[in-house]
N, C-alpha and C positions, 0 to 999 in steps of 0.2 A: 612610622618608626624611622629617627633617624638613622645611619648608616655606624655611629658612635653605639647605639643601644644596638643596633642587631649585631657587633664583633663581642660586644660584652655580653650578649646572652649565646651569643656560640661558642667564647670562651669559657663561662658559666658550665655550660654544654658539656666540651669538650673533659672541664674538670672534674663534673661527677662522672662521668662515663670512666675517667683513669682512677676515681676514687673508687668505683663500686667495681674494677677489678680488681683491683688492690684486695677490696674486702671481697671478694669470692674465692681469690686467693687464697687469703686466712682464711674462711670461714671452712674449704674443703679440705685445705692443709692441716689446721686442729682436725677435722670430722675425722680425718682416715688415718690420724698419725698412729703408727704404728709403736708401741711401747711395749718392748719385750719386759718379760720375767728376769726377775736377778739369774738365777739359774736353775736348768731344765738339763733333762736328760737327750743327747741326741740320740736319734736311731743308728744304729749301722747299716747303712744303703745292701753294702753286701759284704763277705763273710771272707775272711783269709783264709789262704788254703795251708797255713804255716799255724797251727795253735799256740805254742809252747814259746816262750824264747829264751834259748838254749844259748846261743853264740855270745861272748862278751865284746868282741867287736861290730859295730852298727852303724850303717852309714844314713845321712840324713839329705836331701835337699829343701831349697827355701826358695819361695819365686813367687810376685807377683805378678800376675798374669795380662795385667792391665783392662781385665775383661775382652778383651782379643778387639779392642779399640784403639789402642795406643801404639802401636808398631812405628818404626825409624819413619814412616811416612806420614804420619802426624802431628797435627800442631791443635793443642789441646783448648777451650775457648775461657778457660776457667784459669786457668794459668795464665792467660792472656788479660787479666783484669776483665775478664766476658762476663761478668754478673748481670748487667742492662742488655748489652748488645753484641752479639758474635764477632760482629767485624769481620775481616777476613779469617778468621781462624773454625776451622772443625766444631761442630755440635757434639759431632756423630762421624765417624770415616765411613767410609763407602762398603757396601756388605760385603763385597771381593774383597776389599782389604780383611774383614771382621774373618771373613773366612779363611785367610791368610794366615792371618797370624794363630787363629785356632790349629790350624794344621802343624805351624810347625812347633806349637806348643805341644801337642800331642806325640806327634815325633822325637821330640826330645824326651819326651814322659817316657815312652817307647822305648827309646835308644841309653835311656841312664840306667845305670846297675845302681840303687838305694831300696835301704827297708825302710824309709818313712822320704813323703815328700810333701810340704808343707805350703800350701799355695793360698794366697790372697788374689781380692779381686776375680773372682770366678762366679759368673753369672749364670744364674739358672731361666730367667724369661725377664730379659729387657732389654727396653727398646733401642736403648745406645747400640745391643749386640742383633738386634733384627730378630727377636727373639729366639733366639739359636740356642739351645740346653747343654751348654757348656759343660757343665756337672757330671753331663750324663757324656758325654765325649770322653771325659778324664777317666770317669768310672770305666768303660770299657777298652781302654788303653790300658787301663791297671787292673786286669784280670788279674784275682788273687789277692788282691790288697782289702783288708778293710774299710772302706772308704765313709766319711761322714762331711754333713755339710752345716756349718753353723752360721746360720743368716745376722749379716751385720747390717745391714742397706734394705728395705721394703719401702717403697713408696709407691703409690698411688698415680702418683705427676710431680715431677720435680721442675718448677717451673720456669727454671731460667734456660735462657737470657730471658731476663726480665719482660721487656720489652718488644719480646720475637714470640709472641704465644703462638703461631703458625711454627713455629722453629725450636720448642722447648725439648727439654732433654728426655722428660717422657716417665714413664711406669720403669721402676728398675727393682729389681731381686738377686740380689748377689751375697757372697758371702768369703766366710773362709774355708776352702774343701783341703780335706786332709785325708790322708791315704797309708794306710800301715800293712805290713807284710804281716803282722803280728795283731793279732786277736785279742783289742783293748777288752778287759774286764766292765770298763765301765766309761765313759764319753760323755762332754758335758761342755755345756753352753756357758760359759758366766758372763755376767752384764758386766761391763768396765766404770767406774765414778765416773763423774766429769759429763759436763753437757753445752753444747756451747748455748749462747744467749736467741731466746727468741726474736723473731717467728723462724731463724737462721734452723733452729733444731729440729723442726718439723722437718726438712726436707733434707737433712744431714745423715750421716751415718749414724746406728747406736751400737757402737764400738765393745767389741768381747773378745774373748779366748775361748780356743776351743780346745779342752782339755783332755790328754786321753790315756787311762791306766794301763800298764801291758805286764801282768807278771811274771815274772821270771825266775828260771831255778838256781839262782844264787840268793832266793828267798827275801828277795825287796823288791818294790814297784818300779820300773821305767814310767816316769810320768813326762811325755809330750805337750808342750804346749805350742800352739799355733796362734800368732798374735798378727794383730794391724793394728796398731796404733793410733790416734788421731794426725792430721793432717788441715792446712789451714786452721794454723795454732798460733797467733802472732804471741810471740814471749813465751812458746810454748807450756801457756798457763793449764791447759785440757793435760797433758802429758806428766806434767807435776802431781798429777791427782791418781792418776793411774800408774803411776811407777810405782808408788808405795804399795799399792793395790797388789799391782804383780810383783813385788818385792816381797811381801808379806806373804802370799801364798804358795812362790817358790820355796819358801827361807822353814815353811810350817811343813811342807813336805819333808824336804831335808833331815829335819831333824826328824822325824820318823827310820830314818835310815835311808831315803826312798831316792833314786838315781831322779836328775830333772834336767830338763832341755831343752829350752824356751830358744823357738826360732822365728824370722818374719820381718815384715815391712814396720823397724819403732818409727818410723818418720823423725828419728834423729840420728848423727853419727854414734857412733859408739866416743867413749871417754877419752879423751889426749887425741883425736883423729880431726886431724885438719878439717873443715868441710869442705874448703879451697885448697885440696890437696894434687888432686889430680889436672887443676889449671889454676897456681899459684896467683895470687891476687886479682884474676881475672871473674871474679866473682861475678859480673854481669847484673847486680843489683839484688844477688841471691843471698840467703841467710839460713843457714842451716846451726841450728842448736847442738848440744851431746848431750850424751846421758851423764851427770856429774859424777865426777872422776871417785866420789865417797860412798856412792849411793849401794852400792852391793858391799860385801864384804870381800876382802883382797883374796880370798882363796875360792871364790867363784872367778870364770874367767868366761872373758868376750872371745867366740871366734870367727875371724873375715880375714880374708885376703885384701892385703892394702894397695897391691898391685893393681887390680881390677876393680872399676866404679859397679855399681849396683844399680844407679838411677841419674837419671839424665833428665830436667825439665825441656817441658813441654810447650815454649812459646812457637816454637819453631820446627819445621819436619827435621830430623837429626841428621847432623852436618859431623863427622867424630874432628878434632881438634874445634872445633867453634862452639857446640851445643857443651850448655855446661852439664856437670857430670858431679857426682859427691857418691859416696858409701852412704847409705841405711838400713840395709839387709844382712842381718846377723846372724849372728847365736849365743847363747848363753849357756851354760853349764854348771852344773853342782862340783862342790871339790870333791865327791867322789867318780868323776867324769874325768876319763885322760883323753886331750885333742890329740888325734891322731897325727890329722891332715885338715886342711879345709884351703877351696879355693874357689875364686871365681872364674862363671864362665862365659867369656866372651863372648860375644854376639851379635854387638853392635847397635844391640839395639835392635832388631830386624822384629820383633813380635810383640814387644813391650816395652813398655818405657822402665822396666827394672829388667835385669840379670841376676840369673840363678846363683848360687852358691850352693858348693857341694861339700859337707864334712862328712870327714870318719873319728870316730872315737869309739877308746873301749871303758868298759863297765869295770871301776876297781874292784 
């Protein structure tokens, strides 16, 4: 055999051995893909010690949690163009870190006076968080609160970096956990439109709301909603599909008489809100969408504090003046909702790559 035929049959070689990963890939990617129900009822973990809701003024917070991986000391590999290969950048942060930032998430759970707190990215057994039961951290921090979890994220193996199978991201189970002082009548899962293109969707999130009815003695429903949004949306085409969704479901309540309160990570600014607001022109290559300035009707209203960023990208561990920063943690309200208050809370970033946001409003 010459030396010409043995590089062309190791070549040969070499290519079905990256073909038939590829297809084992897909093959247990479709097997395990997990496809929820449009909508389910969730449980309530455990039980408020407040029944009734009497009070017309109510305060809320919003916070993605970043699954207690993303702290100021992070540099995220997905962010970093890491689909093939990690490069220098984070899988996974170090479980001292994981355990870091879970603590002072809980602290803060601990330390805030709110009757509803609306958290995305909150991981119940995955391997990003070293499988640490988050869920269950939050729950016994908020002794008394209703507390429910509606799984956006179940996979199996999510396989990137591509390229790093010794180094992939691994089995995840996360969600949106949400927590009420007030003892929802009824709590529900809904499956969001929109899916991004295959094999991309097997190993993506499958995005919902997690909905939750509280009645009240002024004889209409408080309806909570807890949203995450999609993410890695180029034209944010995923997000166009799901606004009408949650447009239409807010808008049906509503007119029931029913108070509504849609809070959380849209992965876009809110309408007329710079995305390059907080480091003018210094966008860094970043693009951040809004929600269009028409799309609610004028007597619904957005609230965030424009002073303080909410989310900071992740190429890099956070630097404040250098790491870029934009607003996408909000709220929304019916017009029979009066904003009190609402503000962000600074943090630096220390636990997540988002910051909370705290409102108060009262019930007309």
């Amino acid at each position: 055999m010459s030396r010409k035929q043995l590089l062309r049959r190791i070549a040969l070689g070499a290519t079905a051995l990256i073909a038939l990963y590829f297809l084992i890939l897909f093959v247990h990617g479709w097997y395990t893909d997990w496809q929820p129900e449009g909508r389910t009822d969730l449980p309530v973990i455990q039980k408020a010690q407040t029944k009734a809701l009497a009070d017309s003024v109510l305060s809320f917070v919003i916070w993605n949690v970043g699954f207690g991986g993303l702290g100021a000391e992070s540099d995220f590999f997905y962010d970093d163009e890491g689909m093939w290969f990690s490069g220098n950048s984070m899988v996974r942060a170090s479980k001292s870190m994981v355990e870091k930032n879970l603590r002072g998430a809980v602290e803060f759970l601990q330390q805030t006076k709110a009757d509803f707190f609306l958290l995305q990215e909150v991981d119940v057994l995955s391997d990003r968080s070293y499988r640490i039961p988050q869920f269950e951290a939050y729950c016994r921090a908020l002794t008394g609160f209703a507390a429910t979890m509606a799984t956006n994220y179940r996979c199996d193996r999510v396989p990137i970096p591509l390229l790093e199978p010794w180094n992939a991201y691994g089995a995840v189970e996360s969600g949106l956990g949400t927590f009420c002082r007030y003892q929802p009548a009824e709590a529900v899962r809904d499956q969001l439109p929109g899916h991004y293109p295959m094999p991309d969707r097997m190993f993506q999130l499958d995005r919902c709301i997690a909905l939750h009815r509280i009645p009240t003695t002024l004889g209409r429903d408080l309806v909570v909603i807890n949203i995450h949004n999609s993410a890695y949306d180029p034209g944010d085409k995923i997000k166009a599909i799901q606004l009408p969704y949650l447009r239409d479901l807010a808008q049906t309540e509503y007119t029931k008489g029913n108070y509504v309160v849609i809070g959380g990570d849209w992965n876009q600014c809110p309408p007329f809100f710079r995305f390059d607001h907080f480091m003018p022109g210094n966008t860094q290559g970043y693009l951040q969408g809004n929600i269009p300035d028409d799309f609610f009707p004028e007597d619904w209203h957005f609230a965030y504090d424009p002073s303080n960023p909410t989310n900071r990208k992740c190429r890099d561990p956070y630097q404040k003046g250098k790491t870029f920063e934009t607003l996408i943690d909000f709220f929304l309200v019916s017009p029979n909702v009066r904003i009190r208050s609402v503000k962000g809370i600074p943090q630096n970033f220390q636990f997540s790559d988002h910051q909370p946001v705290w409102m108060e409003v009262q019930l007309q």
